[in-house]
Structures are given as C-alpha cells and as structure tokens.
GUSE-20521 format. One record per atom (N, C-alpha, C): residue in three letters; x, y, z. Coordinates in pm, whole numbers, plus 50000, padded with zeros to 5 digits. Example, Ala and Ser with C-alpha at 12.3 -4.5 7.8 and 13.67 -1.06 7.14 Angstrom:
ALA513194943150780;ALA512304955050780;ALA513204967050780;SER512854977550708;SER513674989450714;SER512905000350787;
END
This chain:
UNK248584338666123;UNK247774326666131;UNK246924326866258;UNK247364332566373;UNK246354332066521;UNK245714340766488;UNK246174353366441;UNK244734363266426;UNK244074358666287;UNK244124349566204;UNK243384346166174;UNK242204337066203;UNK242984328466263;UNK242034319866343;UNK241394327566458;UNK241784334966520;UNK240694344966616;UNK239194351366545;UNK239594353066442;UNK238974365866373;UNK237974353966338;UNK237394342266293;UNK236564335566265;UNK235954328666408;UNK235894332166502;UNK234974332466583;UNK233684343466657;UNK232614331966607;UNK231134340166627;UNK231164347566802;UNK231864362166776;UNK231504367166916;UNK230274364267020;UNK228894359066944;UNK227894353467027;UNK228284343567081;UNK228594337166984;UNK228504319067057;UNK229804318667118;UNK230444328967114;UNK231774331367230;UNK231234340167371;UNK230054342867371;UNK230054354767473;UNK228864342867549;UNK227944334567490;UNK227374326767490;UNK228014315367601;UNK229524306067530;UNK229664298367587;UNK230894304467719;UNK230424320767778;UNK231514321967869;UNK230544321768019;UNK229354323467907;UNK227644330168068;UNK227874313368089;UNK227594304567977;UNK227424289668075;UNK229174285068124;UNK230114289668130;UNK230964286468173;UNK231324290568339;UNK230684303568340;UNK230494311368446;UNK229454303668542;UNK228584300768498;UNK227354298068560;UNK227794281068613;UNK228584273168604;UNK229054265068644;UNK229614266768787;UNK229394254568773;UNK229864256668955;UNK230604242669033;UNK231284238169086;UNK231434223369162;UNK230934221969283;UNK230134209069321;UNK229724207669412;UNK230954208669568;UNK230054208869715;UNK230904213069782;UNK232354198369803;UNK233224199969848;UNK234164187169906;UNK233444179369962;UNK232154183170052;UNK231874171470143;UNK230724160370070;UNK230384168869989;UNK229064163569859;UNK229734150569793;UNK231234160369731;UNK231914148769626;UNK232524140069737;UNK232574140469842;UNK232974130669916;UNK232354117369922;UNK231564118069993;UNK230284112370015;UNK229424100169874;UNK229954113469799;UNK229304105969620;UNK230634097369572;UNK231614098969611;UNK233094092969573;UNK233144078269688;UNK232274082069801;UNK232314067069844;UNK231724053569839;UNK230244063569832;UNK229094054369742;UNK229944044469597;UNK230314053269501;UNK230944048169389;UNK232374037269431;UNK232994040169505;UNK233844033169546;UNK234124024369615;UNK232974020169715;UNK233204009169843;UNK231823998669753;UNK231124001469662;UNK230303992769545;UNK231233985469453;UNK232203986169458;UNK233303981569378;UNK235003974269480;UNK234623976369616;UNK235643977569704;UNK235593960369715;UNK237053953669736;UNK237193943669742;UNK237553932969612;UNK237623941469512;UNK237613927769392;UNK236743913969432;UNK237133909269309;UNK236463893569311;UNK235393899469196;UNK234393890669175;UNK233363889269103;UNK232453897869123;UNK231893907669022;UNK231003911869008;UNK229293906269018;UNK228953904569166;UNK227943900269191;UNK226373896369127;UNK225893910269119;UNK224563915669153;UNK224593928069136;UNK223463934769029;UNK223813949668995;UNK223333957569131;UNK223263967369164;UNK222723976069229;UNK221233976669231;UNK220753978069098;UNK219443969169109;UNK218693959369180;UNK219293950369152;UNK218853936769228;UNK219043939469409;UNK219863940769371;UNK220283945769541;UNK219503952069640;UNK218863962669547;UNK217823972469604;UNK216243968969576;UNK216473959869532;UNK214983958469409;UNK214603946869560;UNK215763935469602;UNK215533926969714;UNK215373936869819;UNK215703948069896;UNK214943950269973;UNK213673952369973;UNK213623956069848;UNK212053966369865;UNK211383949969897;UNK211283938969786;UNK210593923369845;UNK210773920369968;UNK211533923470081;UNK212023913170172;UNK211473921970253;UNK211103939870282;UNK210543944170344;UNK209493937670419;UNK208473939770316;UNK207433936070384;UNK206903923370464;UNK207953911970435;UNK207613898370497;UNK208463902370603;UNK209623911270619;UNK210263912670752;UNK209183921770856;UNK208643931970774;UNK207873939570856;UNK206993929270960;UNK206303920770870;UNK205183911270901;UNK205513902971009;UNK207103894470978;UNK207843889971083;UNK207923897771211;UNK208413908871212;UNK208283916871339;UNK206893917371449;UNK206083916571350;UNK204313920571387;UNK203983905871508;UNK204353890571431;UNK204193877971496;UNK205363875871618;UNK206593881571568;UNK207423880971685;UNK206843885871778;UNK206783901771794;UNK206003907871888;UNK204883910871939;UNK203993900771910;UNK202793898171926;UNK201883909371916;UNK201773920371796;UNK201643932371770;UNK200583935671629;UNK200073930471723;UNK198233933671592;UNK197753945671588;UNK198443952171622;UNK197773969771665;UNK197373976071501;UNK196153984071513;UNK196103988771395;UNK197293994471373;UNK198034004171421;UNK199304011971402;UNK200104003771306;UNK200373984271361;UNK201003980371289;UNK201133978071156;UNK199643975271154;UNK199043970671036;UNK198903986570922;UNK199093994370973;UNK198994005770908;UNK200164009870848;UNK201364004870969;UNK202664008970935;UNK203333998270778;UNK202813984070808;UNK203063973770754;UNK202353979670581;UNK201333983170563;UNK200753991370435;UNK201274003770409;UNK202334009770466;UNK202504020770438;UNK203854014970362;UNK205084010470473;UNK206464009170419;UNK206553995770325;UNK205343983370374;UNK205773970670260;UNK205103975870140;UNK203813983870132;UNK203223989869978;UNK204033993569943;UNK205474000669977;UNK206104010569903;UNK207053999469822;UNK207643993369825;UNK208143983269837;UNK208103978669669;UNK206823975669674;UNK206153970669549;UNK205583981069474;UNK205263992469490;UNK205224006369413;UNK206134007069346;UNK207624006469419;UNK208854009069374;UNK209504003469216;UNK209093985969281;UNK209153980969201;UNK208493978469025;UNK207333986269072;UNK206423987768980;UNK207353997668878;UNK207364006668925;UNK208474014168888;UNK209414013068814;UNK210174004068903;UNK211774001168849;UNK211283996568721;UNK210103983968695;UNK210263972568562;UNK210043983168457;UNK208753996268479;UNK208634003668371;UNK209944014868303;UNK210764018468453;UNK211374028568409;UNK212524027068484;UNK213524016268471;UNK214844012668547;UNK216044026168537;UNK216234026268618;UNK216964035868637;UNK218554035268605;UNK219394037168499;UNK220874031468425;UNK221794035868574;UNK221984041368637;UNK222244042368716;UNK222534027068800;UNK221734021268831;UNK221384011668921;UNK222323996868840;UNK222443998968780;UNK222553989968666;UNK224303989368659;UNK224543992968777;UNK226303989168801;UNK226293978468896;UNK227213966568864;UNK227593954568938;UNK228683958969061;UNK228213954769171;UNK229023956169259;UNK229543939869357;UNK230533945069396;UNK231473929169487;UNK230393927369564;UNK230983915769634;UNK230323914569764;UNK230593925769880;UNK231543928369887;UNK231943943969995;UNK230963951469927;UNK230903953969810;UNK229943965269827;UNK228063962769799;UNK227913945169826;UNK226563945569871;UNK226383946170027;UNK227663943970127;UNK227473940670222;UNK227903956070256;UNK228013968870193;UNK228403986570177;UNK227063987670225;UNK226553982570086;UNK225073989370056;UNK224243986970174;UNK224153972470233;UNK223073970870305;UNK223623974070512;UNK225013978070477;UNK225213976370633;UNK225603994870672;UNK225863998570547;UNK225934013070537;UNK224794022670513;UNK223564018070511;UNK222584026070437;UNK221384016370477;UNK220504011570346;UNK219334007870349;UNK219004000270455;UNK219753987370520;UNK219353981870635;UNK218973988370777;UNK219073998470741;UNK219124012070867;UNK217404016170868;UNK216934014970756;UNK215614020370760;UNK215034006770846;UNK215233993170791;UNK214493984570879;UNK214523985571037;UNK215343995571102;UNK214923997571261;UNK213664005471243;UNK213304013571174;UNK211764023171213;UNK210584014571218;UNK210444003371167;UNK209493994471200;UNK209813991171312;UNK210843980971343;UNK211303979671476;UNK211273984571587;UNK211414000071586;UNK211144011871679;UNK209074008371698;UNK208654009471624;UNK207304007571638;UNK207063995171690;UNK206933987171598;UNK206713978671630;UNK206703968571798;UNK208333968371801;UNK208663959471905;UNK208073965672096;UNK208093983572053;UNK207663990572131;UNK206123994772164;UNK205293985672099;UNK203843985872071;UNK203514000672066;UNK204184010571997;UNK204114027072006;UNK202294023271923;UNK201464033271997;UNK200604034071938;UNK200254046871951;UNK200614055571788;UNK200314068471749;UNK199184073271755;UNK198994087971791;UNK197804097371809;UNK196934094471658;UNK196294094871594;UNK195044095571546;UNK195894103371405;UNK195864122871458;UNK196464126371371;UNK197964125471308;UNK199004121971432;UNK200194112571358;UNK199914101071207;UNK198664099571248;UNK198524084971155;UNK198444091571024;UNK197224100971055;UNK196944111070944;UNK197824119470807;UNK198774121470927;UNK200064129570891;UNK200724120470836;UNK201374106270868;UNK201824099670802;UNK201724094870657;UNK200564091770657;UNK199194085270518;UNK199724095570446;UNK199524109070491;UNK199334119670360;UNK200564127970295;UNK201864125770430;UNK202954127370381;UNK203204116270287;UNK203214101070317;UNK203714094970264;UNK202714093470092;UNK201574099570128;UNK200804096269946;UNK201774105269824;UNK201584115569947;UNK202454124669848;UNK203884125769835;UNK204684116269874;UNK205824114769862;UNK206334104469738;UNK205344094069764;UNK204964085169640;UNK205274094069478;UNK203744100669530;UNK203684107469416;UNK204834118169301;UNK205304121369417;UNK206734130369394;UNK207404122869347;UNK207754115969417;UNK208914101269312;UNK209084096469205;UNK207634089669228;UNK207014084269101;UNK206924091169009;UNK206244102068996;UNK205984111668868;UNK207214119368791;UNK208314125168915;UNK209364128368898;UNK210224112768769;UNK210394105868859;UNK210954093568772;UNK210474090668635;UNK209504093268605;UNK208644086668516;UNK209054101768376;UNK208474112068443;UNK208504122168374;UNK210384122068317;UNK211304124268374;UNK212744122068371;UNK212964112868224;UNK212484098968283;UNK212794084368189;UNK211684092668054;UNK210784097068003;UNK210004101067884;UNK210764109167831;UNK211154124267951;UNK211674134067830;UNK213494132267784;UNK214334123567849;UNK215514122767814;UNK215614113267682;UNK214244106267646;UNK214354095967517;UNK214314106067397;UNK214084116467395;UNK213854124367339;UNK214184140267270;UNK214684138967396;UNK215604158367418;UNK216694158267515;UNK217804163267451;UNK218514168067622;UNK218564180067672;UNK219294183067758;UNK219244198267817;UNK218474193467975;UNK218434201867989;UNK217374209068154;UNK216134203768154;UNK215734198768254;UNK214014194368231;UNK213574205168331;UNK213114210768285;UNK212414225868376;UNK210984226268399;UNK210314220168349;UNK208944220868378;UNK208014208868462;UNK207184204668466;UNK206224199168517;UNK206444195068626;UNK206904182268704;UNK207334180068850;UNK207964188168872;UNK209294192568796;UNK210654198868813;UNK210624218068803;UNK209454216768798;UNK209084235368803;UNK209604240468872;UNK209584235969041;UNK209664246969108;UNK210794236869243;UNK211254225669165;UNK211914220669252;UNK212994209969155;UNK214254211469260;UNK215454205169100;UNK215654191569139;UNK214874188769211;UNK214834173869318;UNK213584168169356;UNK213014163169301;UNK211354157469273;UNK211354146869367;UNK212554137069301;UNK212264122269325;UNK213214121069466;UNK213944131269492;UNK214664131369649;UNK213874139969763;UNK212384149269712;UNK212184149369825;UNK210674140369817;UNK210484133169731;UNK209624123069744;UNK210094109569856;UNK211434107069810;UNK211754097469910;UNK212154104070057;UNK212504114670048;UNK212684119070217;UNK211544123670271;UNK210034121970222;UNK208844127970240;UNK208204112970284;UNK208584104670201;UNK208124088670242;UNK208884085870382;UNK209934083370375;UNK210864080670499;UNK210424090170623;UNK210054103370612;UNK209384113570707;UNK208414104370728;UNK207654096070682;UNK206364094170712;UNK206754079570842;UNK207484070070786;UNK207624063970892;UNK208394063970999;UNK209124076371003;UNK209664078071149;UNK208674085671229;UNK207774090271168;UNK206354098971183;UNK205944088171312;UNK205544071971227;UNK204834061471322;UNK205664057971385;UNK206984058371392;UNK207964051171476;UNK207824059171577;UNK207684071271622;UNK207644084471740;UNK208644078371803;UNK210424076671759;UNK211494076971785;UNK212804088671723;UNK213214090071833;UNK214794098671772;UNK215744091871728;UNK215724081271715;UNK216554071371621;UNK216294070271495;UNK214744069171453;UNK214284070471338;UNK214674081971232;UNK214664095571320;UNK214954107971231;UNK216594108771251;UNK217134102971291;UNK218394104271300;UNK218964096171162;UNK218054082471162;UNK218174076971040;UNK217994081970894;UNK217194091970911;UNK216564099170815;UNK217674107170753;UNK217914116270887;UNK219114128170871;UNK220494120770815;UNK220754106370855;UNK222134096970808;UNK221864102170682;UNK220744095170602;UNK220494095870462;UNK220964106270377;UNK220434113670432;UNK220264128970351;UNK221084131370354;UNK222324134770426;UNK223404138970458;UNK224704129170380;UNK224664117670381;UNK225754106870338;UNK225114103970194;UNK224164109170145;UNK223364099970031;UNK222814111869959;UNK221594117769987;UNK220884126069940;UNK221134134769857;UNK221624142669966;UNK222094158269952;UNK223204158469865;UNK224634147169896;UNK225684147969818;UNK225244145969638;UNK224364137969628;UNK223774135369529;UNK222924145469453;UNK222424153769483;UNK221624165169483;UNK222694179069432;UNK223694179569504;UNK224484191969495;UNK225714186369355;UNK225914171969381;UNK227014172269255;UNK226194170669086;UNK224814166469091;UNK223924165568997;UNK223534183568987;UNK223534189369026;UNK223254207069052;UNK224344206368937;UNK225694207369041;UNK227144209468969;UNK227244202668789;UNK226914193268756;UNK226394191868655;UNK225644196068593;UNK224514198068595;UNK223624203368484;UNK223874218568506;UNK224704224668562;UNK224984238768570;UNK225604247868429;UNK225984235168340;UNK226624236768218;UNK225694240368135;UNK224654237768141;UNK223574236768015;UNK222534252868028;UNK222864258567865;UNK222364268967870;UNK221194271867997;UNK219884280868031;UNK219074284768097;UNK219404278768252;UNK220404278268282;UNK220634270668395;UNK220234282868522;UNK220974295768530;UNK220994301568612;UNK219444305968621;UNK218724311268529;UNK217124314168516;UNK216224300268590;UNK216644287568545;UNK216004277268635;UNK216734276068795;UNK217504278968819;UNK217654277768911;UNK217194286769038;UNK217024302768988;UNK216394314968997;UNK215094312969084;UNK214654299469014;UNK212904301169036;UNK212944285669112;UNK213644280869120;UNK213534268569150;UNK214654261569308;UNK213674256269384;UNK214444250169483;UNK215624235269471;UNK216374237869509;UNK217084226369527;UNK216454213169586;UNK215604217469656;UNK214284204869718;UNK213694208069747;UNK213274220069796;UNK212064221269871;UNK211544233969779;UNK210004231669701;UNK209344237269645;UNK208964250669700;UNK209894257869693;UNK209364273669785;UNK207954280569723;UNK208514276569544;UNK206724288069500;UNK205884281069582;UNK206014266469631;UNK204214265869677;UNK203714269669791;UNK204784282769899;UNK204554287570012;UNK204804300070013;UNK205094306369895;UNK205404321269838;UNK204414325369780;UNK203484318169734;UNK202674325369628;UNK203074321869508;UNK204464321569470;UNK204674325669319;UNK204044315469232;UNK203684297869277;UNK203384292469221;UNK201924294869141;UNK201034300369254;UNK199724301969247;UNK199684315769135;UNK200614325869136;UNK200744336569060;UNK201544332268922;UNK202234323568908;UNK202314315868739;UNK201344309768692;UNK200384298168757;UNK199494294868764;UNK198174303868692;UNK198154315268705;UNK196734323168708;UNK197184332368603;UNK198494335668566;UNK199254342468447;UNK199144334968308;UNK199354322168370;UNK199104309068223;UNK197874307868189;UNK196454308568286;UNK195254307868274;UNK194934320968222;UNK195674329968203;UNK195104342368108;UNK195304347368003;UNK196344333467990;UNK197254338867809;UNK196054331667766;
END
C-alpha cells in the first residue's frame, strides 16, 4: 500500500515543490522580534477595542499639519524654510490619505486597546513630530541646495509609495503569486523605501542628528523587520529565487549598475 501510494506521485511536481521548499527561508530573530511586538503591544492591555490602526494613523497624518503650523506661531517662524517644511511633511499627510480612501490597506484595519494607541503613538509615529520641531523652534535655515535635495527626495519618495501601493491593491484583486514587475522590478520594497526617502527628506530640513536617529529608530524597529519577514514569506512562491536574483531588498541597485538601462534597451528591441 506505501509503495503504492509513492509510485503515484508526479516526480515534477515533487522535484518542483522541493526547489520552492528550499528556496524558503525565515526571517532573522531580531526581524520577528520587532514584528512580534508591533502585533502584540496593539492588542496589550485588554479592555475595548478602540480604533483600528487606521484611524489611528489616518489622525496623524490630519493633525500634522495644524501641529506643524502651531509650531511656526509659537515660534515666531515665518522663514521660507518653514513654510517649505510645513508643504512638504503637512502635504504628505493628505496625499496619504488620499491614498488610504482609494486603496486601504487590510492590514491597518486591526483594532487596537488603548495601550496600544498610546504603543503606536509614544513608540513610533509621535517621534517624527520632533523634525519639525528641530527646525522649526531652532529657526535652522537650510542652504538653498538642502532645500533642493529635500523637494526632490521627497517627490520621489511620494511617488515610490504611492505607485508601489496602488500597483499592489490592482494586481492582488486579480492574481496571486509574486508581483515582479513594474515598481517592484528591481526593488522588493517600493512603498518602504518611498517612506524612508520621504522621512530622509525632512531630517534633510531639520539639519539635526536627532532627526536621522529618528529615521534609523524606524527602520530598524519597524521597517526592516517588516521587510525581511514579508521576504521570508513570499519566499514560498514559485520564481522566487530568480526575482530575488535581480532584485533589491530596497534599494534599486539596476538603477546604478546599468542593468536597468540594459533591460530597458533589450525590451526596446524585441
């Protein structure tokens, strides 16, 4: 009876499901750490399920910009810088949101206690509101091309996000597997280095080491753990090792190798 039942298995789709078994991988301890606390201190405390994660986050992005603004009258701080800074981080704000209504993210959409709104905002996001602060209260008024640098990191950080998100929410209504192409070509993290490309931008105007320290909190407690256990996941799904081959974990290497520009000019000749 076992060698019968042996003998009716398709040696492909056995040799098949051992390459994606292989090709799996778990993220590191300190990744699932990190991602195990997020999930857990959002839920820490019992009692009533508040306010999803959503809302939670959806109120900073609103409350930004009237706090930014607040800062500007406290500190008697009309500087273009401010006013530049104030369009850079409160626009985002409402971009975001733009966002969220078209393409909410299920994710977000978990209710957490009060411990873990008072997680969210005393562990994390309330941390970004010092980089205005750093500017602001310190009347820092940035070089010319700082400003420059800021604007154009942060357009294109937008853009990364946004498109990443958008593209994600279209093709999962539809197909599953690997999304390998368009934002996600040459990078397995679109919409994470869009937001650490935005956040670069205003510690850019803040010209503080507190600011990038804030930055580095992120990435490190948030980002990255998020990044490597989402890796560890989709590691299951056939073409995994070939996308990964060609593709950065965040940071788009074809577009400083060449290789991008050399797929690019290969497709324009088929």
């Amino acid at each position: 009876m076992t060698g019968e039942r042996f003998s009716t298995i398709d040696p492909g789709a056995a040799a098949q499901a051992d390459a994606v078994a292989a090709s799996r991988r778990t993220a590191p301890a300190w990744a699932r750490f990190f991602y195990w606390c997020f999930d857990y201190f959002t839920e820490f405390g019992g009692g009533p399920r508040l306010v999803t994660i959503q809302w939670a986050v959806n109120f900073h992005k609103i409350f930004t910009a009237f706090l930014i603004y607040g800062m500007m009258v406290y500190y008697g701080n009309d500087s273009i810088a401010a006013w530049v800074y104030l369009g850079l981080h409160g626009t985002y704000g409402y971009t975001w949101l733009i966002k969220d209504l078209a393409y909410p993210n299920p994710a977000f959409e978990k209710r957490m206690t009060l411990f873990g709104i008072v997680y969210l905002y005393a562990g994390l996001i309330a941390w970004y509101w010092l980089m205005p602060w750093l500017l602001i209260s310190r009347h820092i008024e940035p070089s010319g091309f700082t400003v420059f640098l800021a604007v154009a990191v942060h357009t294109l950080g937008v853009t990364f996000m946004a498109t990443a998100d958008v593209q994600k929410n279209l093709l999962i209504r539809y197909r599953k597997g690997l999304i390998t192409e368009g934002v996600c070509t040459y990078t397995r993290n679109p919409n994470y280095l869009g937001e650490i490309m935005i956040y670069s931008a205003y510690a850019l105007m803040a010209s503080h080491w507190i600011a990038w320290a804030i930055l580095l909190y992120a990435c490190v407690c948030v980002f990255f753990p998020r990044m490597l256990v989402k890796d560890a996941s989709i590691s299951r799904h056939p073409g995994w090792q070939e996308y990964k081959a060609r593709s950065g974990l965040l940071i788009p290497w074809a577009f400083f190798n060449g290789r991008a520009i050399a797929d690019l000019l290969k497709r324009r000749a088929v």
